[in-house]
C-alpha positions as YAML, in Angstrom:
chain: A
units: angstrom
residues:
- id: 1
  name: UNK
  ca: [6.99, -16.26, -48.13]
- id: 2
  name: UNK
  ca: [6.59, -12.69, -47.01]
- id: 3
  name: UNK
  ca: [7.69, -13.56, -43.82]
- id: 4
  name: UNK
  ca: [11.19, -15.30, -44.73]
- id: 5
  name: UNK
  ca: [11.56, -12.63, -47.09]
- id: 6
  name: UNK
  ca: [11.00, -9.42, -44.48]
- id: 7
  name: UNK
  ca: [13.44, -11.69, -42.15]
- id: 8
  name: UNK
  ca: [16.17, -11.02, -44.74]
- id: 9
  name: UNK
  ca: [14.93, -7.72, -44.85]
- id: 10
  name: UNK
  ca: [14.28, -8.39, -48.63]
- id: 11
  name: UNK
  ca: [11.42, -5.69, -48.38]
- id: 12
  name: UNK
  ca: [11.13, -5.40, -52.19]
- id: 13
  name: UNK
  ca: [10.16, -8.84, -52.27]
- id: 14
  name: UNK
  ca: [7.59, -8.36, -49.84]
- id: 15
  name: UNK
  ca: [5.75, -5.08, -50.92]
- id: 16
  name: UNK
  ca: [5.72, -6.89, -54.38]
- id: 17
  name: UNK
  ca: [3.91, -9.69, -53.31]
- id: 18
  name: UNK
  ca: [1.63, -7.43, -51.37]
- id: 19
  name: UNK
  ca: [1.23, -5.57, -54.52]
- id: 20
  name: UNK
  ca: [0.20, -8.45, -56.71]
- id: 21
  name: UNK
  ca: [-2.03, -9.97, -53.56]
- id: 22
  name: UNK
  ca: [-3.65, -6.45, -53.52]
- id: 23
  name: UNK
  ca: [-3.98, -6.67, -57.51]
- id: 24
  name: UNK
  ca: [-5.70, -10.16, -58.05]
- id: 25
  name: UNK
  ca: [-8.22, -9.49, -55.56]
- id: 26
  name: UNK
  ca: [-6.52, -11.40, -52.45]
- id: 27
  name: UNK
  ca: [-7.05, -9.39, -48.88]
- id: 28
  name: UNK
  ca: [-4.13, -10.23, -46.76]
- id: 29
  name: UNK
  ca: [-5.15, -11.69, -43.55]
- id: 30
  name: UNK
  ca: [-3.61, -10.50, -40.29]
- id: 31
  name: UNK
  ca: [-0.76, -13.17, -40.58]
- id: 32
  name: UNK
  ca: [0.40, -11.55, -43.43]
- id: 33
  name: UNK
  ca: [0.11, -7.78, -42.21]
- id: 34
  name: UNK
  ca: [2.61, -9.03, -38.98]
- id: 35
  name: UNK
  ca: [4.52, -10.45, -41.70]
- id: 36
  name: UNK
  ca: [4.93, -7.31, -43.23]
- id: 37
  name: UNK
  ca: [4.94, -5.25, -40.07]
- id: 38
  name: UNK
  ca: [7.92, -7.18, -38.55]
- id: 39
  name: UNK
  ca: [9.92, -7.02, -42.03]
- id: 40
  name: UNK
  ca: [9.89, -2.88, -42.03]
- id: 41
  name: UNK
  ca: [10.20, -3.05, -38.26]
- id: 42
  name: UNK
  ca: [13.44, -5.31, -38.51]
- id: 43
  name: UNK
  ca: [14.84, -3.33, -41.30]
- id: 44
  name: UNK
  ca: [14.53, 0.08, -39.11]
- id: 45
  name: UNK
  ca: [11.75, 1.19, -41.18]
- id: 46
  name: UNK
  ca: [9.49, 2.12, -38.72]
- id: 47
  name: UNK
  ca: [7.55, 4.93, -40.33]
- id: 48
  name: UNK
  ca: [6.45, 2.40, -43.28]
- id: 49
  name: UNK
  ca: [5.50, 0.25, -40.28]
- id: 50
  name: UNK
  ca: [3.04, 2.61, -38.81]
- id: 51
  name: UNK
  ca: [1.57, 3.66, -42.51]
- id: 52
  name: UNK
  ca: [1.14, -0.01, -43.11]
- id: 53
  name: UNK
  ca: [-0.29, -0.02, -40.06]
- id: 54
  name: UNK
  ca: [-2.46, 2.98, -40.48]
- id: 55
  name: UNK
  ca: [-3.91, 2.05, -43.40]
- id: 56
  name: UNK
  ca: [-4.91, -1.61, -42.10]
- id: 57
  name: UNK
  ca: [-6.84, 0.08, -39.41]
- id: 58
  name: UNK
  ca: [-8.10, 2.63, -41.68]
- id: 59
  name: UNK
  ca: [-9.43, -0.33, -44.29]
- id: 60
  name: UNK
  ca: [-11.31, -2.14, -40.87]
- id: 61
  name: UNK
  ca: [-13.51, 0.70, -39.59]
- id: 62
  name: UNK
  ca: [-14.40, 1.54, -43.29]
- id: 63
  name: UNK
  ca: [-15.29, -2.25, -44.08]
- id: 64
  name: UNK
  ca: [-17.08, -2.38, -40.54]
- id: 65
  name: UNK
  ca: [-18.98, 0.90, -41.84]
- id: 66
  name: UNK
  ca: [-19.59, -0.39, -45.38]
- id: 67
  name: UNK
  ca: [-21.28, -3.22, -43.56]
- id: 68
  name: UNK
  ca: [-23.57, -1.17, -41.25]
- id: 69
  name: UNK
  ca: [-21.53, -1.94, -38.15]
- id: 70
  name: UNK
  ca: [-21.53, 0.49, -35.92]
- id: 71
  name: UNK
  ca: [-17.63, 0.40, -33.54]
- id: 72
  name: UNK
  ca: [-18.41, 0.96, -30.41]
- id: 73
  name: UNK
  ca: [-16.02, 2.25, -27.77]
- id: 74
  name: UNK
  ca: [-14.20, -1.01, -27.05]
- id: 75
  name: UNK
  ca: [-13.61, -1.57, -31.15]
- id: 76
  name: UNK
  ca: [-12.49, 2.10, -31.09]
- id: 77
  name: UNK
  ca: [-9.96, 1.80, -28.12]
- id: 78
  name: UNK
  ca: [-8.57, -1.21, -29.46]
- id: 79
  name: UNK
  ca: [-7.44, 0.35, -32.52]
- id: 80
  name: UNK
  ca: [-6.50, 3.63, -31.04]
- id: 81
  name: UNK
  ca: [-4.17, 1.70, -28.27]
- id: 82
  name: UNK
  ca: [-2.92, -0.08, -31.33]
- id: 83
  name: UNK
  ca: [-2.20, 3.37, -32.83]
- id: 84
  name: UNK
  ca: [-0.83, 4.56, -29.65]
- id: 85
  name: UNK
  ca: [1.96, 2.24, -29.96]
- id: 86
  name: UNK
  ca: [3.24, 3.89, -33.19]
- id: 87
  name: UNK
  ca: [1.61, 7.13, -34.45]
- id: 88
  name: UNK
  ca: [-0.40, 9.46, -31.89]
- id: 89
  name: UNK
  ca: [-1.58, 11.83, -34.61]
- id: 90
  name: UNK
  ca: [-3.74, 9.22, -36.42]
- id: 91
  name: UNK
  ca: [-4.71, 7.86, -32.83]
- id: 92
  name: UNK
  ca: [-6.41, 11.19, -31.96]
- id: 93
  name: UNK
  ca: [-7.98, 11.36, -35.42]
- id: 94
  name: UNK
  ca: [-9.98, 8.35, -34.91]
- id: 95
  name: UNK
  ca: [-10.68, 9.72, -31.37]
- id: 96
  name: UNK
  ca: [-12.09, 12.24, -33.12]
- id: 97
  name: UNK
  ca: [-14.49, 10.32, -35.85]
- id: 98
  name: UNK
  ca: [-15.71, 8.28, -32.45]
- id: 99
  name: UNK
  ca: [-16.95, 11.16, -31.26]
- id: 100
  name: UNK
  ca: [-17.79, 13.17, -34.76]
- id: 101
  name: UNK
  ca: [-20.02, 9.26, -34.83]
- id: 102
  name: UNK
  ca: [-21.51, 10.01, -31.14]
- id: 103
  name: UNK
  ca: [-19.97, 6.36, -30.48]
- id: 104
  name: UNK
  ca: [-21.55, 4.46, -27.58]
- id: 105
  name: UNK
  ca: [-20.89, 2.18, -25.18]
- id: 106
  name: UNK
  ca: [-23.81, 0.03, -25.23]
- id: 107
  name: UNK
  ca: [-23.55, -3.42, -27.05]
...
């Protein structure tokens, strides 16, 4: 649904669902994020892209630290090549929490 609906760049429809997923509890998986990533990126709203975006990587390193998982480098290169692609600024700030964290290599 949310992705036919960012297709026809029908992005009301598609934050609302988000909205009500967000409301009753339901996580959206990452099908649905690239759903909603593609829909702002078609409609030429790329800065909602990259806050969407943003945030999603800002919910997974708080989750992974809520569960006493400690990212490593790899998990915190991933995300800020991911970031790269889009916003630099929020890139170098999780830069700086892996280091702030003392992040290490090991496994």
């Amino acid at each position: 649904m949310i992705s036919g609906l960012g297709r026809e760049g029908r992005l009301d429809g598609v934050v609302g669902i988000l909205d009500r997923m967000t409301k009753h509890g339901c996580r959206p998986n990452p099908r649905v994020c690239n759903a909603v990533i593609n829909g702002f990126v078609r409609a030429s709203k790329l800065e909602y892209a990259i806050r969407f975006f943003g945030g999603m990587v800002n919910n997974l390193v708080k989750e992974m630290l809520q569960k006493g998982w400690k990212p490593d480098t790899i998990t915190y290169s991933l995300l800020m090549n991911g970031l790269c692609q889009g916003k630099l600024d929020m890139a170098l700030n999780f830069w700086f929490q892996a280091l702030e964290r003392r992040v290490s290599s090991q496994m």
